[in-house]
LUMDREN-937547 format. One record per residue (C-alpha): x, y, z; residue in three letters. Coordinates in Angstrom, 3 decimals, m for minus. Layout:
# LUMDREN-937547
u = X v = Y w = Z code = ALA
...
***
This chain:
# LUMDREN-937547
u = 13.986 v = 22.291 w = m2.560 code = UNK
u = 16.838 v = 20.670 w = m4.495 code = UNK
u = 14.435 v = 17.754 w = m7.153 code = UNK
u = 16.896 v = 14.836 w = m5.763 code = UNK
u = 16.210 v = 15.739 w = m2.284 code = UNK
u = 12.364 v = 15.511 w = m3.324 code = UNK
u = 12.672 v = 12.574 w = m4.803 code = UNK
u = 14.379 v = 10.588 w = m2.111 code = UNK
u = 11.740 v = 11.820 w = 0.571 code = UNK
u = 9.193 v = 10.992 w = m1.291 code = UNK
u = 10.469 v = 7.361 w = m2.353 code = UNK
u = 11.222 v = 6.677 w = 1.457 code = UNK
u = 7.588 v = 7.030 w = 2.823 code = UNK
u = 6.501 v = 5.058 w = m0.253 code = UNK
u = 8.791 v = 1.776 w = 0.085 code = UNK
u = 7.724 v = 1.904 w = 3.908 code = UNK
u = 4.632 v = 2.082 w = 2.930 code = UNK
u = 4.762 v = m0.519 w = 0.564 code = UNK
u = 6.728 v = m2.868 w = 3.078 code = UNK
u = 4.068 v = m2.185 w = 5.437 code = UNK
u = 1.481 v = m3.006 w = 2.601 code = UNK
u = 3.373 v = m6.388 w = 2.194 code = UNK
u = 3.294 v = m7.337 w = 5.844 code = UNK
u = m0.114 v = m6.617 w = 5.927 code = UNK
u = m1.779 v = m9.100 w = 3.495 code = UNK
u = 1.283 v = m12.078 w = 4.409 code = UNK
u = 0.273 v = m11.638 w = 8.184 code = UNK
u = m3.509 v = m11.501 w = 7.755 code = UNK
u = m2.627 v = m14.762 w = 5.035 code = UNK
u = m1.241 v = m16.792 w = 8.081 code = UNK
u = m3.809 v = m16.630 w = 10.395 code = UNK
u = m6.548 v = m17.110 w = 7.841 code = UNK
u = m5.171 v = m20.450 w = 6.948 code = UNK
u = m5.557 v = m21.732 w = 10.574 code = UNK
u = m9.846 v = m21.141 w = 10.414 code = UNK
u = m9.779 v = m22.087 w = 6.160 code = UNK
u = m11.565 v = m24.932 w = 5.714 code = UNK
u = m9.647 v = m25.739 w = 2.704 code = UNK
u = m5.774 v = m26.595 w = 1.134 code = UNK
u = m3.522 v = m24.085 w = 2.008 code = UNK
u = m1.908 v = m24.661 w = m1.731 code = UNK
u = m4.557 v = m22.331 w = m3.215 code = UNK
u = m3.976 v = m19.216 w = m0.657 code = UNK
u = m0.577 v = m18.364 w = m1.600 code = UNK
u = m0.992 v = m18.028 w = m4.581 code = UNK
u = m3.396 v = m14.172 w = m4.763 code = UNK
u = m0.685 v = m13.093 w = m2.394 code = UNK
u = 1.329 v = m12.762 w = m5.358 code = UNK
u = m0.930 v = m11.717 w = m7.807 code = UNK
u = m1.563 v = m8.539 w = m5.331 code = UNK
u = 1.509 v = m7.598 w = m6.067 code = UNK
u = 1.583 v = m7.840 w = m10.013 code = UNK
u = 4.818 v = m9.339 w = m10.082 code = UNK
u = 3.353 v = m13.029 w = m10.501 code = UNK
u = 5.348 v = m13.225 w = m13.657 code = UNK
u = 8.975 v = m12.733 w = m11.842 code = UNK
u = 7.892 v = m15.161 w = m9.328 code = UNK
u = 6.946 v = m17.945 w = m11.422 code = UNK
u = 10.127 v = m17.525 w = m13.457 code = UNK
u = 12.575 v = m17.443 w = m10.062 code = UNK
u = 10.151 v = m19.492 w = m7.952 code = UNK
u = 7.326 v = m21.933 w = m10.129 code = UNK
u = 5.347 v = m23.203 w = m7.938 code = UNK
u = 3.090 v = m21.084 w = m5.132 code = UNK
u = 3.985 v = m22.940 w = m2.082 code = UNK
u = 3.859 v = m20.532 w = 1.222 code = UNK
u = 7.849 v = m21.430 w = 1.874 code = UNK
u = 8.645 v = m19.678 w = m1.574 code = UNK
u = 5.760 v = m16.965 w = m1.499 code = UNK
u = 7.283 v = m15.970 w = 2.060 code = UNK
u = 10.520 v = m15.796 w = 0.649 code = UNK
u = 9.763 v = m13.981 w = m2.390 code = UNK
u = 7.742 v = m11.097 w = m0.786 code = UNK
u = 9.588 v = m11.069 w = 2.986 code = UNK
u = 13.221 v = m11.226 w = 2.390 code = UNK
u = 14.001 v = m11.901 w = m1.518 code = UNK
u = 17.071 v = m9.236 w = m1.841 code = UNK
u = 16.755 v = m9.114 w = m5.602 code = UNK
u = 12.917 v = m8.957 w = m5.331 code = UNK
u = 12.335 v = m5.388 w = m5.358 code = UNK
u = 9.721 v = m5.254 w = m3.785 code = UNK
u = 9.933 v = m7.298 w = m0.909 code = UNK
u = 9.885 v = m6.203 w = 2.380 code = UNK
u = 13.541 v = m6.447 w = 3.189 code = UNK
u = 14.773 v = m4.415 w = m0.796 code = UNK
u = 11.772 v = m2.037 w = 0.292 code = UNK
u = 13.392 v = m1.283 w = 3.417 code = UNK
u = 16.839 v = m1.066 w = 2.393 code = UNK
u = 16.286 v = 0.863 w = m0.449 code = UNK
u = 13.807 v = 3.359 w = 1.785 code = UNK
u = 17.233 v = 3.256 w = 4.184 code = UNK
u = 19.312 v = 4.394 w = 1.307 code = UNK
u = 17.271 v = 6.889 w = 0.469 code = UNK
u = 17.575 v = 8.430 w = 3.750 code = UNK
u = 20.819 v = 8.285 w = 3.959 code = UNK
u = 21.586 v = 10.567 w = 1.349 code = UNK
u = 19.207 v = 13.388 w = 2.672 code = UNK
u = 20.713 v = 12.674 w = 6.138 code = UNK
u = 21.284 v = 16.904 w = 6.562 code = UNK
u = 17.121 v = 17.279 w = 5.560 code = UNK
u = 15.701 v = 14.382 w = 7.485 code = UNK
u = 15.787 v = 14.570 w = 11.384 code = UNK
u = 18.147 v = 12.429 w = 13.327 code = UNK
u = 15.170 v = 10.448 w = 14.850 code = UNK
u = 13.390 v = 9.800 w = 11.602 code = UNK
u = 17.084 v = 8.471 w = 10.701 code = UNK
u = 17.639 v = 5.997 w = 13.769 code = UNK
u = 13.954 v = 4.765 w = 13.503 code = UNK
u = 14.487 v = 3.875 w = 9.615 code = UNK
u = 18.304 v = 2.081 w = 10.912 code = UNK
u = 16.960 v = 0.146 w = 13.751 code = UNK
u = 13.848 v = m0.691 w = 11.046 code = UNK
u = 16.493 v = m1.749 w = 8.880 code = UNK
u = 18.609 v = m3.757 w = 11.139 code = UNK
u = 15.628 v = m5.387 w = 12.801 code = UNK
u = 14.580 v = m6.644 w = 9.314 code = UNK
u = 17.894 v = m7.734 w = 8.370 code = UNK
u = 18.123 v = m10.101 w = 11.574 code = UNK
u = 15.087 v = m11.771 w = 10.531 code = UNK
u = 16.132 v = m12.502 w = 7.518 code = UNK
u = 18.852 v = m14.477 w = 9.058 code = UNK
u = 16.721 v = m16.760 w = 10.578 code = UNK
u = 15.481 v = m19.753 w = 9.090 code = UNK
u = 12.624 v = m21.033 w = 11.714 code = UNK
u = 9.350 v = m19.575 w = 9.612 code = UNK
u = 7.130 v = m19.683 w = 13.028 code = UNK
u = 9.504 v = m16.089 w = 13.941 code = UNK
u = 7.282 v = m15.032 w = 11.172 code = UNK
u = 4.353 v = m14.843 w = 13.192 code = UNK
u = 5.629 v = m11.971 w = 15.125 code = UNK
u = 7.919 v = m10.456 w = 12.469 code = UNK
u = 4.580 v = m8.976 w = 10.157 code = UNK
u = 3.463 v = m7.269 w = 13.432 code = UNK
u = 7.190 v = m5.508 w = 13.943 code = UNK
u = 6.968 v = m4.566 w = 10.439 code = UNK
u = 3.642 v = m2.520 w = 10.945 code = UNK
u = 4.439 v = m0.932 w = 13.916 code = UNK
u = 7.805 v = m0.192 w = 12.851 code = UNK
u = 6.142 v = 1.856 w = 9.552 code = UNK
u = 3.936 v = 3.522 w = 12.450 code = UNK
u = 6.701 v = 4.403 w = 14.148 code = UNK
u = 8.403 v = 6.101 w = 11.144 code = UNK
u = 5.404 v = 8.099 w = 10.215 code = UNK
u = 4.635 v = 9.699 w = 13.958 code = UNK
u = 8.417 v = 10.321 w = 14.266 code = UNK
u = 8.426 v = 12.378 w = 10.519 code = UNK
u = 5.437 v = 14.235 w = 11.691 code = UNK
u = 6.516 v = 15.413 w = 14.858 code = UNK
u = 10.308 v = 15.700 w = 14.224 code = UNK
u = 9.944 v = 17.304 w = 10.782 code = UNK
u = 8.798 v = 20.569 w = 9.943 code = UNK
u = 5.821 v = 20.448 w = 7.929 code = UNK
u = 7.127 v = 22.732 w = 4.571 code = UNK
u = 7.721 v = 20.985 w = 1.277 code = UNK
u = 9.614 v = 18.000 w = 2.182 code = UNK
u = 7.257 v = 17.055 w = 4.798 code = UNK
u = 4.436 v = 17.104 w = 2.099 code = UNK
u = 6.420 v = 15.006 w = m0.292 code = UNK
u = 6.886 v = 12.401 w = 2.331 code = UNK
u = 3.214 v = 12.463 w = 2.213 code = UNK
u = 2.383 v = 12.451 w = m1.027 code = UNK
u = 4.150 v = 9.519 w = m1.409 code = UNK
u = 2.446 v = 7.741 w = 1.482 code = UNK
u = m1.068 v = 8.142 w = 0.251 code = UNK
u = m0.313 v = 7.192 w = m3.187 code = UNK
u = 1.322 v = 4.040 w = m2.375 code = UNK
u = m1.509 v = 3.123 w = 0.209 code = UNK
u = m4.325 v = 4.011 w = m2.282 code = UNK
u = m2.392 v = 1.720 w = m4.329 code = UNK
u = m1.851 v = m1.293 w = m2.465 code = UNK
u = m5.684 v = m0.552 w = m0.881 code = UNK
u = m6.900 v = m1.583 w = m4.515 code = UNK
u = m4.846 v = m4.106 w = m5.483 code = UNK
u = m5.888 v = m6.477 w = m1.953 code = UNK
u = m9.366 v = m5.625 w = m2.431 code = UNK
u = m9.570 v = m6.429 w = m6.136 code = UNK
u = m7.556 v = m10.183 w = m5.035 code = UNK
u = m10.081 v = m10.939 w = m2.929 code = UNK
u = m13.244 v = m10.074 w = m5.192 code = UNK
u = m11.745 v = m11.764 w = m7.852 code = UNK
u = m9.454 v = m14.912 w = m7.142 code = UNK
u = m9.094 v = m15.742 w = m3.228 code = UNK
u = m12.715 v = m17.071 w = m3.323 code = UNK
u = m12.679 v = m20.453 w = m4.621 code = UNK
u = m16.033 v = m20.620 w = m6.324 code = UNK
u = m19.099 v = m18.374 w = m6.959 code = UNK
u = m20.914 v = m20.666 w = m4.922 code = UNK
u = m18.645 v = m19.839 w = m1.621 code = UNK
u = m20.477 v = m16.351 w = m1.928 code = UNK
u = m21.841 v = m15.910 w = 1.487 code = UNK
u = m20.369 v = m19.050 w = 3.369 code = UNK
u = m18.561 v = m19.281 w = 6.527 code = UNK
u = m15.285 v = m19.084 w = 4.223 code = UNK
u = m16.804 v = m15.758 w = 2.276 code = UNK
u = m17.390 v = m14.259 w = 5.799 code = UNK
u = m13.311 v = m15.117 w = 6.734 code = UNK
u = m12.463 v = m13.824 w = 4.224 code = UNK
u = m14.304 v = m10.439 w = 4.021 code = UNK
u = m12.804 v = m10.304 w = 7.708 code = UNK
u = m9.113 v = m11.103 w = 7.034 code = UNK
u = m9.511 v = m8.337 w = 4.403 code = UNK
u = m11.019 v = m5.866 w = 6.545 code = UNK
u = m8.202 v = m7.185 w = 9.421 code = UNK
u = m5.315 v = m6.439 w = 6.618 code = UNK
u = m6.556 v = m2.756 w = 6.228 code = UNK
u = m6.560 v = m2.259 w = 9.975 code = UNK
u = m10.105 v = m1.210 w = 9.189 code = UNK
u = m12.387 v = m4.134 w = 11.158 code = UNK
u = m13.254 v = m1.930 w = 14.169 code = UNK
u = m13.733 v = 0.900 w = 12.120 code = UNK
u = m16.175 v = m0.732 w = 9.898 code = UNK
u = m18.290 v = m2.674 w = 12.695 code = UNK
u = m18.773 v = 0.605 w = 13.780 code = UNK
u = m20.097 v = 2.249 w = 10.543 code = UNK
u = m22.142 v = m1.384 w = 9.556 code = UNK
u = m23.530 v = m4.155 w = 12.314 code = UNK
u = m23.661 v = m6.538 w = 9.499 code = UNK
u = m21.042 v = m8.111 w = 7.150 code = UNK
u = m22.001 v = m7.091 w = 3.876 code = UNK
u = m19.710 v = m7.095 w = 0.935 code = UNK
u = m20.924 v = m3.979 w = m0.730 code = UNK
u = m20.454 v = m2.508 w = 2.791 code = UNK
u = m17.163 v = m3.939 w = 2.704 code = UNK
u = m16.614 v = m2.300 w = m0.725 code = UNK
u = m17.977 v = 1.076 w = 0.156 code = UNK
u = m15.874 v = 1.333 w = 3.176 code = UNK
u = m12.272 v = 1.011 w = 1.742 code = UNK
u = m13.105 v = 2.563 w = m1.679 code = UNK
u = m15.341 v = 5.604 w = m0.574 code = UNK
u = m14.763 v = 6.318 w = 2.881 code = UNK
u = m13.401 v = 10.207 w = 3.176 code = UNK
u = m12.566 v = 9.833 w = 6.773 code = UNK
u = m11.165 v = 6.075 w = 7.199 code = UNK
u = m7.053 v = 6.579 w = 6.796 code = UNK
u = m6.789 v = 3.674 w = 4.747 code = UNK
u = m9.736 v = 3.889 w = 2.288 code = UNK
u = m8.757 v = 5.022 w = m1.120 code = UNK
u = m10.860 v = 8.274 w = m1.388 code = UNK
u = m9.218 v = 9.837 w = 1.813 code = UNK
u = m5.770 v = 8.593 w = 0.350 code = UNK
u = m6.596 v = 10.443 w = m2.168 code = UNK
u = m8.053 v = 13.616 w = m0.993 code = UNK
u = m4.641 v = 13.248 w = 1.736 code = UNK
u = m2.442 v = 12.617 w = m1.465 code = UNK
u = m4.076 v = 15.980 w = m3.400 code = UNK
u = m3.848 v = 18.532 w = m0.426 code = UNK
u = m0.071 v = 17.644 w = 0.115 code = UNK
u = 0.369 v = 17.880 w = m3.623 code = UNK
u = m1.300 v = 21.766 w = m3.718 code = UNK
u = 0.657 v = 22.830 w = m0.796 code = UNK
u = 3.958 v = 21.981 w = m2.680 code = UNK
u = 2.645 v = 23.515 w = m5.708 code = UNK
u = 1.604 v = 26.603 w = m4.173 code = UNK
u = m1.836 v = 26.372 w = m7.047 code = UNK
u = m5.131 v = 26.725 w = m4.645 code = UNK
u = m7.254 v = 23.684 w = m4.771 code = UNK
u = m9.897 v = 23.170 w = m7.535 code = UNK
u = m7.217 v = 24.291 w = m10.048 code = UNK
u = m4.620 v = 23.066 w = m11.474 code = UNK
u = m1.138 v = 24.179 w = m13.587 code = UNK
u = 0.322 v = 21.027 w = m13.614 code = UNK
u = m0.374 v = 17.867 w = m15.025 code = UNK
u = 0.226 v = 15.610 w = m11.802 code = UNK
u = m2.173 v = 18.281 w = m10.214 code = UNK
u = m4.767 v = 17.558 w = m13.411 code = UNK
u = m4.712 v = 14.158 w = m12.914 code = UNK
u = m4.945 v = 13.623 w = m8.897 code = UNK
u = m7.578 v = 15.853 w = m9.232 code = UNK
u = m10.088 v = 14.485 w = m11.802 code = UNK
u = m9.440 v = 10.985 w = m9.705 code = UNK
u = m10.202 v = 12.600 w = m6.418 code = UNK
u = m13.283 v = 13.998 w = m7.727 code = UNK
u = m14.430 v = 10.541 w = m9.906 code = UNK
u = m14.032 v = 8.953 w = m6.418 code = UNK
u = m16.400 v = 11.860 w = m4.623 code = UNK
u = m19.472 v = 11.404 w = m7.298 code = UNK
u = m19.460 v = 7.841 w = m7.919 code = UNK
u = m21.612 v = 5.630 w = m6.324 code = UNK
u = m21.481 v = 2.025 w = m5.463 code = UNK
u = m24.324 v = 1.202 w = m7.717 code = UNK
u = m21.909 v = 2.502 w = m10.746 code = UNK
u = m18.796 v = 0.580 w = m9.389 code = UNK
u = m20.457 v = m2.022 w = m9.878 code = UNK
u = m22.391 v = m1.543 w = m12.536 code = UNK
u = m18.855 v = m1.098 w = m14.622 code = UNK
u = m17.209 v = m4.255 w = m12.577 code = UNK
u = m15.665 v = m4.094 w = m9.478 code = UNK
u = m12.301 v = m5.795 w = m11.150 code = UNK
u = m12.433 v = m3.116 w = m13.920 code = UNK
u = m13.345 v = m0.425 w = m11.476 code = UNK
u = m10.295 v = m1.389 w = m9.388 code = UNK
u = m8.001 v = m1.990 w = m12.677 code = UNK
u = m8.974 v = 1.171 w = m13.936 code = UNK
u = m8.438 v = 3.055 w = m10.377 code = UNK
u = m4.836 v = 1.254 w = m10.274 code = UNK
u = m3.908 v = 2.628 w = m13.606 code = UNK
u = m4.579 v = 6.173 w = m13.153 code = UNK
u = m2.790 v = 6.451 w = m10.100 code = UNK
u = 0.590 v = 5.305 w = m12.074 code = UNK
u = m0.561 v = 7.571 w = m14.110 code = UNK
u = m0.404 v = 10.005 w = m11.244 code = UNK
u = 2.565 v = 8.951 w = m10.149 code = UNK
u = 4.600 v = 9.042 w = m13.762 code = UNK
u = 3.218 v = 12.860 w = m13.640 code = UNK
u = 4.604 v = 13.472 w = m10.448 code = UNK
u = 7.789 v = 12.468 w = m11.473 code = UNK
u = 7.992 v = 14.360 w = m14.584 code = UNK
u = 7.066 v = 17.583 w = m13.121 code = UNK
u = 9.058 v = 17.008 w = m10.097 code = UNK
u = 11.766 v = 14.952 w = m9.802 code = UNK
u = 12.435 v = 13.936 w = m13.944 code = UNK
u = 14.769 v = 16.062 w = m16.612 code = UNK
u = 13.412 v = 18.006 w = m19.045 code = UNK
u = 12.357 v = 16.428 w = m22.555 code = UNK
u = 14.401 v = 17.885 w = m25.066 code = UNK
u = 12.820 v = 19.863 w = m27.514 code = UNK
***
């Protein structure tokens, strides 16, 4: 397979991941404000922060009020990673593998596309309230239609790759918010808001049911032990992972527990730091620098990727 076409496959299921990502936490935002017992000033702000662009915001936007945080991460067109350049760019990719790609993985991503840019047109922010739920079903749709429309050979497994990574990712990042800033003081630990809030983020994973199920009782170490060391829940970072590394092998061709390449080397020794570690030692270390630390080696995974995949060769 041709490295561009790679690429592009790969970068579309990551920005609709990543606009799903975004629609996730903005949607799960909203409704939290209407049970908060507090200002809504101080919520909007984390939203940012989750991305790690709060330094292009402040520049473009200054202060965190939800009219410019909704703008910034739902239809800002020279934002790129909003929702609405995530999309577009995830269209163009597609476009220009349009003889790889099946015809139904291309007329979900247009209508995805389209739908997006007819929101963006609006200007009553209430259409918002059912525009984050389009957004996540529309990502479902994509991913269904690529597995059952595309055969499953290299392509396929890029298209994953790139998934898991950039839900891993975005996993992290939402979880380490919330630990770290959305709470507005240590003594909120355990109040009615703490308990929201623990919900909202359990609600922005899709992972609520799924962890009632596993624990009767709202715990936050539960909480934490679900979407960091779950290997079964989709959306926990240790199946991501272990999703992210099979996909990675089968392009590769190297059987698993080895490694040739240095994207392999890396994915690996994170999937297996994520199998021994306990929750005792997360947070023994910090959960912030735990999370940090987690967010850093997968770019590190990712710059690998793209040097033995998709980059040119280093002159000697």
């Amino acid at each position: 397979m041709l490295s561009r076409v790679a690429n592009s496959i790969y970068w579309i299921n990551r920005y609709v991941e990543r606009a799903e990502n975004v629609s996730r936490f903005v949607e799960v935002n909203l409704h939290l404000l209407l049970d908060a017992p507090v200002g809504t000033m101080q919520q909007w702000e984390p939203l940012v922060v989750t991305t790690g662009d709060q330094k292009i915001f402040q520049d473009r936007y200054g202060e965190a009020t939800a009219e410019n945080v909704l703008k910034f991460l739902t239809f800002d067109s020279d934002y790129p990673n909003s929702i609405r350049s995530c999309v577009k760019a995830a269209r163009e990719n597609a476009r220009s593998v349009r003889e790889i790609i099946s015809s139904e993985m291309w007329e979900q991503l247009n209508e995805f596309y389209l739908r997006v840019e007819d929101a963006a047109k609006s200007t009553d922010i209430t259409n918002l309230y059912a525009f984050y739920p389009e957004v996540k079903t529309a990502s479902h749709l994509f991913a269904g239609v690529m597995d059952a429309t595309m055969s499953h050979n290299e392509g396929w497994h890029f298209g994953r790759l790139g998934r898991f990574l950039e839900r891993a990712d975005k996993t992290a990042r939402i979880l380490d918010v919330k630990y770290f800033i959305l709470l507005p003081s240590a003594a909120a630990v355990g109040s009615p808001l703490d308990n929201l809030q623990w919900i909202a983020l359990l609600r922005s994973a899709s992972a609520y049911e799924m962890y009632r199920k596993c624990e009767h009782m709202l715990n936050p170490r539960g909480v934490v032990d679900f979407l960091v060391l779950h290997p079964e829940f989709p959306r926990s970072i240790r199946c991501c992972i272990l999703q992210a590394e099979q996909s990675l092998h089968k392009i590769s061709g190297t059987p698993g527990g080895s490694w040739r390449l240095s994207s392999e080397r890396r994915l690996g020794k994170l999937r297996s730091h994520l199998e021994y570690i306990t929750l005792e030692e997360i947070f023994e270390t910090g959960l912030h620098e735990f999370l940090d630390g987690l967010q850093d080696d997968l770019n590190h995974v990712g710059s690998a990727i793209t040097e033995n995949f998709f980059g040119l060769p280093v002159p000697a």
